[in-house]
C-alpha positions as CSV (number, residue, x, y, z in Angstrom):
1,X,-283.8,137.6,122.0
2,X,-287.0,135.4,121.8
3,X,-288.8,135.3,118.5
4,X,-289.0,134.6,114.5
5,X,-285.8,136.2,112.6
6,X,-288.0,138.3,110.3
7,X,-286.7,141.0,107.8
8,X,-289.2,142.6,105.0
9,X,-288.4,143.9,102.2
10,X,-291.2,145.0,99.1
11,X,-290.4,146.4,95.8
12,X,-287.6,145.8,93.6
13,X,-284.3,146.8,92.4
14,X,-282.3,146.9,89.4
15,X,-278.7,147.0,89.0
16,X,-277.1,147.6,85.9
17,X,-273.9,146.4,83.4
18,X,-273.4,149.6,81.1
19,X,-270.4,148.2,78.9
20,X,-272.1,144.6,78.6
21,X,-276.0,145.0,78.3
22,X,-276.8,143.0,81.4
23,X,-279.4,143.5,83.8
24,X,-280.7,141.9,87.2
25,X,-284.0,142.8,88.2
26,X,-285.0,141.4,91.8
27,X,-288.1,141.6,93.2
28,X,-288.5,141.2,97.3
29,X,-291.1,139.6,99.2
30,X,-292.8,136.5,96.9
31,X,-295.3,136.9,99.6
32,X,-299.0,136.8,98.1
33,X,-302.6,137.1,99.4
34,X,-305.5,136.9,98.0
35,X,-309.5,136.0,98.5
36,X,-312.2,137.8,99.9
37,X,-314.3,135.4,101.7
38,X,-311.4,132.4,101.7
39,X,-308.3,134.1,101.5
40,X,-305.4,132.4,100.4
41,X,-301.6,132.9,100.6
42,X,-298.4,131.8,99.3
43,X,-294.6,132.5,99.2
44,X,-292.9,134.4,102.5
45,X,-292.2,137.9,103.1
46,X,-288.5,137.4,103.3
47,X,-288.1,135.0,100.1
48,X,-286.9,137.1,96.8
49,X,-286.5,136.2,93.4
50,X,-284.5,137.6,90.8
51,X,-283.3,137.4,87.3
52,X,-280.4,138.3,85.3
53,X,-280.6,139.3,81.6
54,X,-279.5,140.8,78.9
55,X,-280.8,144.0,77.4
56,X,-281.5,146.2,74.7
57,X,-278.0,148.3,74.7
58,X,-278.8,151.2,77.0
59,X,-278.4,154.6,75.0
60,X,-278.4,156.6,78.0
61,X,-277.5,155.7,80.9
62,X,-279.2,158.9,82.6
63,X,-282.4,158.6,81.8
64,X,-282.3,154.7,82.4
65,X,-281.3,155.4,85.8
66,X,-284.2,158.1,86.3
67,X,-286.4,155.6,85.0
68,X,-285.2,153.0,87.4
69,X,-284.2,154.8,90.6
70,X,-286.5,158.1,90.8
71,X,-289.5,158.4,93.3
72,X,-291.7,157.9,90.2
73,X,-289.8,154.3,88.9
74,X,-291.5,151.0,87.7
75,X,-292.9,149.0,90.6
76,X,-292.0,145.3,88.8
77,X,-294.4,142.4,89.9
78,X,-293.6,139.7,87.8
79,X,-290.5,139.5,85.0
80,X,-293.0,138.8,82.3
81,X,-292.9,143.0,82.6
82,X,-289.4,143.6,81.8
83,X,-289.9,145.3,78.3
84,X,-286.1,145.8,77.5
85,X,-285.4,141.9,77.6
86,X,-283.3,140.5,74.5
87,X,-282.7,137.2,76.5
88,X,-282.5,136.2,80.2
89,X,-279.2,134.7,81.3
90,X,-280.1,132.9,84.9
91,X,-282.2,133.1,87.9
92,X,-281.5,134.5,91.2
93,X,-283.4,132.9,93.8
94,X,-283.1,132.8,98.3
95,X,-283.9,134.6,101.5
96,X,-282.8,137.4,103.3
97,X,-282.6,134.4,106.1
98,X,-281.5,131.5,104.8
99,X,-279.9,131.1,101.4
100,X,-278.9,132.8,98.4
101,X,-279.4,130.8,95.0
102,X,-277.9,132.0,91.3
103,X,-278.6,129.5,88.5
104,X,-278.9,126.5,91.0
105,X,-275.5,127.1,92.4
106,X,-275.5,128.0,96.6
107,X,-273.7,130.8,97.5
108,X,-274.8,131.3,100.7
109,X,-276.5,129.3,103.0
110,X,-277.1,129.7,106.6
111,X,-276.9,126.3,107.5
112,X,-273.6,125.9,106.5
113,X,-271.7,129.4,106.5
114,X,-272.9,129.8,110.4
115,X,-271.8,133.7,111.2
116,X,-269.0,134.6,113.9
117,X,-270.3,135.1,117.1
């Protein structure tokens, strides 16, 4: 094979804690463009950022997971969005192709957990 390792992902995803309030929102692709005449661009499509939080206690769990999961869910952009916030708890931060980061702390890296071949 000859060529960049690329893998993109847009959008979000949500996973939730029922019994203990908690919440991670992560959104893919910090990937950005903007400009019309000088266009500028920042962040890469495989980089993603996350967050994990706590959250209002959730009532029902059905119609959170309609309003999460369903054709017609919440496209998140930035965290600043997140109305059900009581506190955030850490950051998630990596790529699909190098490195995943929660709260400063490496959990995977692909420089040093090389795959089996």
């Amino acid at each position: 094979m000859v060529g960049d390792r690329t893998i993109e992902a847009d959008g979000n995803i949500f996973f939730e804690d029922l019994t203990n309030n908690r919440k991670v929102a992560i959104i893919f692709s910090t990937y950005k463009k903007s400009g019309f005449f000088k266009k500028t661009e920042s962040g890469a499509r495989d980089e993603y950022l996350g967050l994990i939080y706590e959250c209002s206690p959730i009532l029902n769990p059905v119609l959170s997971a309609k309003n999460l999961y369903s054709k017609s869910a919440h496209d998140l952009k930035e965290f600043k969005d997140i109305k059900d916030m009581v506190k955030p708890i850490c950051e998630i931060t990596g790529s699909w192709l190098k490195n995943l980061e929660i709260d400063g702390k490496t959990y995977w890296n692909i420089a040093d957990h090389l795959p089996d071949r």
